[in-house]
C-alpha positions in Angstrom: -5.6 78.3 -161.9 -5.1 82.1 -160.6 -1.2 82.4 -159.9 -0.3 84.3 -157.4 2.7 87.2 -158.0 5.8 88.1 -156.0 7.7 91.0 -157.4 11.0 90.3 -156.1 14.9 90.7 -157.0 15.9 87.6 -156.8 13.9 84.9 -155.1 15.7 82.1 -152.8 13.6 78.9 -154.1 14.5 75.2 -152.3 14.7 71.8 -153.9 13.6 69.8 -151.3 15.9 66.9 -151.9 19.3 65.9 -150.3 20.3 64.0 -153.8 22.9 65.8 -155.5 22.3 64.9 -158.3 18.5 66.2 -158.4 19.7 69.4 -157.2 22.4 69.6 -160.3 19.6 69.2 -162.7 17.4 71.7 -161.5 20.2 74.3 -161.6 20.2 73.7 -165.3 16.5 73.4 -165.7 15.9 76.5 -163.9 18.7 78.7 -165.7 18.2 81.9 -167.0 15.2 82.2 -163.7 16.3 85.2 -160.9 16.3 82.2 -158.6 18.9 81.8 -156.6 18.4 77.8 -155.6 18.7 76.7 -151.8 19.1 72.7 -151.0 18.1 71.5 -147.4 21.9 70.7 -146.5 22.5 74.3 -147.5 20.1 76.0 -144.8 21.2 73.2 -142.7 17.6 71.7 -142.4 16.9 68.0 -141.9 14.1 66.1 -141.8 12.9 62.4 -141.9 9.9 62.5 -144.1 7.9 59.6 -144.4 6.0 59.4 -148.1 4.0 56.6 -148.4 1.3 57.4 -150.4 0.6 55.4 -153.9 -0.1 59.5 -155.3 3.1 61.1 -157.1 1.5 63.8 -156.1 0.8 63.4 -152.3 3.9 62.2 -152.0 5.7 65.2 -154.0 2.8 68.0 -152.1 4.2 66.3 -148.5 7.8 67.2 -148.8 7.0 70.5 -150.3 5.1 71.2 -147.4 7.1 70.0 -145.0 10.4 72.1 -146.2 8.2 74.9 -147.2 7.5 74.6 -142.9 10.4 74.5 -141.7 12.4 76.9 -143.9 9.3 79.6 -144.9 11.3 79.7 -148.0 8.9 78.9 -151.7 9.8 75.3 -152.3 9.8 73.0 -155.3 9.3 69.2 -154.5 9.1 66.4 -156.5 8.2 62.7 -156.6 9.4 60.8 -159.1 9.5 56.8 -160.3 10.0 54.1 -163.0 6.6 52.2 -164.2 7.6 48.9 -166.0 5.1 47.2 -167.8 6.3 43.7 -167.5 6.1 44.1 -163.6 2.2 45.8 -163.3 3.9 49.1 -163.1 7.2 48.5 -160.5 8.9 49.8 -158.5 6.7 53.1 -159.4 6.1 55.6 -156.1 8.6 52.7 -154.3 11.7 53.5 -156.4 14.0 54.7 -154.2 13.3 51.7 -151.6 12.9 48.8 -154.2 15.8 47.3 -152.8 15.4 48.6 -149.7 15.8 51.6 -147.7 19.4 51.1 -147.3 20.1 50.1 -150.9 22.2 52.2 -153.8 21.2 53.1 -157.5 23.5 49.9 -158.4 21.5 47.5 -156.1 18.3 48.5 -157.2 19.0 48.4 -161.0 20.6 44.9 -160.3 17.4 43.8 -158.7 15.5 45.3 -161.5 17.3 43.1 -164.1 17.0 40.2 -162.1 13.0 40.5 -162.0 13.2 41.4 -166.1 15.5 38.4 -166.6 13.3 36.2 -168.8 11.2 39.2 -170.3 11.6 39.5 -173.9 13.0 42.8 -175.1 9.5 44.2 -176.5 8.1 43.4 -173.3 10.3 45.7 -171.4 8.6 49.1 -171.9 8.9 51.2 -169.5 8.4 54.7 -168.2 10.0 57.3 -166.3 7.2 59.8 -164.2 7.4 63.2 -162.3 5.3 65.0 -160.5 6.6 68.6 -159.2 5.2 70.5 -156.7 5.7 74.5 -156.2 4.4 75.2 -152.1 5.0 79.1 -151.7 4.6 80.8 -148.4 1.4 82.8 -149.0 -0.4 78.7 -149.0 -0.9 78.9 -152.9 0.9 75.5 -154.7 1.0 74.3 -158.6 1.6 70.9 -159.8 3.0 69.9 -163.3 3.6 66.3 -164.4 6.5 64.9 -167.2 7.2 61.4 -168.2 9.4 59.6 -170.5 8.8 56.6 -172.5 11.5 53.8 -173.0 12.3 50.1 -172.5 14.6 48.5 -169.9 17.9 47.6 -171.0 19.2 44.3 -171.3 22.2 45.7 -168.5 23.2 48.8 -167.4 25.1 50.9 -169.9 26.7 54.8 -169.1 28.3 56.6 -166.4 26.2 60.0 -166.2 22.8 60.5 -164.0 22.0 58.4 -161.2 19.4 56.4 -160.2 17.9 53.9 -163.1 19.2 56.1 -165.3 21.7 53.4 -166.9 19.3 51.0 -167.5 16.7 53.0 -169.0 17.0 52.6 -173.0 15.8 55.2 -175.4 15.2 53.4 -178.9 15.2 56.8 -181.0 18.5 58.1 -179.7 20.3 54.5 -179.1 21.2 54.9 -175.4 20.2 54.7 -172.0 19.7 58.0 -170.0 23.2 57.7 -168.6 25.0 57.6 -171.9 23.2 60.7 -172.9 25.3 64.3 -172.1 23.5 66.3 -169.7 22.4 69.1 -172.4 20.4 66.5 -174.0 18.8 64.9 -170.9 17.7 67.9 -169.5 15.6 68.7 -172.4 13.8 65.0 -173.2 14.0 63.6 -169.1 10.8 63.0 -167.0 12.0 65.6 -164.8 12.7 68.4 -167.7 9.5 67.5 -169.1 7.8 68.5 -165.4 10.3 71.2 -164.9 9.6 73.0 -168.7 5.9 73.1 -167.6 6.6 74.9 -164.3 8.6 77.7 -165.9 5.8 79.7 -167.3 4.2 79.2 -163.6 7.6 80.9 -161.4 7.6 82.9 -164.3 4.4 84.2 -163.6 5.0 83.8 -159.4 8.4 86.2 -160.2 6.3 89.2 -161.8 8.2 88.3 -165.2 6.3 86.5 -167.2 5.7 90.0 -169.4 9.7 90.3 -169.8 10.1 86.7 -170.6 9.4 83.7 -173.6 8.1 80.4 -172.4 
């Protein structure tokens, strides 16, 4: 794939999500980058998107796009789900909905458990998927792809992250993603997996990937 290079001082990149807490992350996966990170609230930009592909990656290539529009800033988009075994790969791309559109991080892993209920423990694997998305200006765009493996906890269990984070178990570190501290997640997560394979890439888009390790 022939990256494309922009030479610049310091490079205004948007996370095209309004969650907070996405936002958070990818100030600390992107550190040490001459980035200086925009969110959609910031450049007071809003949009209803509708993603309703079954693709990660459509759906994560159609909200970089469409932020990438209407702010002509380079934008990093991603799409992002939990794949349970037991249930033929739920919620997957319909994560944020599974409980509806409506719903909170609470009500959705409460449904979650109900549908799990009667699964035995080594039946609950589970996986945690991202797909990123880089749209710049000049029409070129990148894709990387993380995922973490786990099992679904028997309830929820920790107070950091969001989402299904607190019932997401990870067997060799004893804890579900919310009871791990953020210095940790951001180096094994889904996300930091996806995000740790686009740094060499906006290395590369920033002119320094000569000045700079992967």
């Amino acid at each position: 794939m022939a990256i494309v290079c922009y030479i610049l001082p310091m490079m205004r990149l948007l996370i095209a999500t309004n969650n907070r807490g996405k936002v958070r992350e990818y100030e600390q996966l992107l550190t040490g980058l001459p980035l200086q990170l925009c969110s959609p609230r910031g450049q007071q930009i809003s949009l209803e998107i509708k993603v309703e592909s079954a693709s990660y990656a459509e759906n994560a290539r159609i909200k970089a796009l469409a932020y990438l529009r209407a702010s002509g800033l380079p934008t990093l988009a991603d799409d992002s789900g939990l794949e349970v075994d037991a249930l033929g790969g739920e919620p997957g791309v319909y994560s944020a909905r599974y409980a509806g559109q409506q719903a909170n991080d609470q009500e959705r892993c409460c449904l979650l458990l109900q549908k799990l209920e009667k699964v035995p423990w080594e039946l609950r694997t589970a996986r945690f998927r991202c797909l990123l998305v880089l749209a710049m200006p000049g029409g070129e765009s990148y894709e990387t792809e993380g995922t973490c493996e786990g099992f679904i906890a028997l309830a929820p269990q920790g107070n950091c992250g969001f989402g299904y984070d607190p019932v997401f178990f990870l067997p060799e570190y004893d804890r579900t993603m919310a009871q791990l501290p953020p210095e940790l997640k951001n180096r094994i997560s889904h996300r930091a997996r996806a995000a740790q394979k686009m740094l060499p890439i906006l290395r590369q888009v920033l002119g320094t990937a000569n000045t700079e390790g992967d």
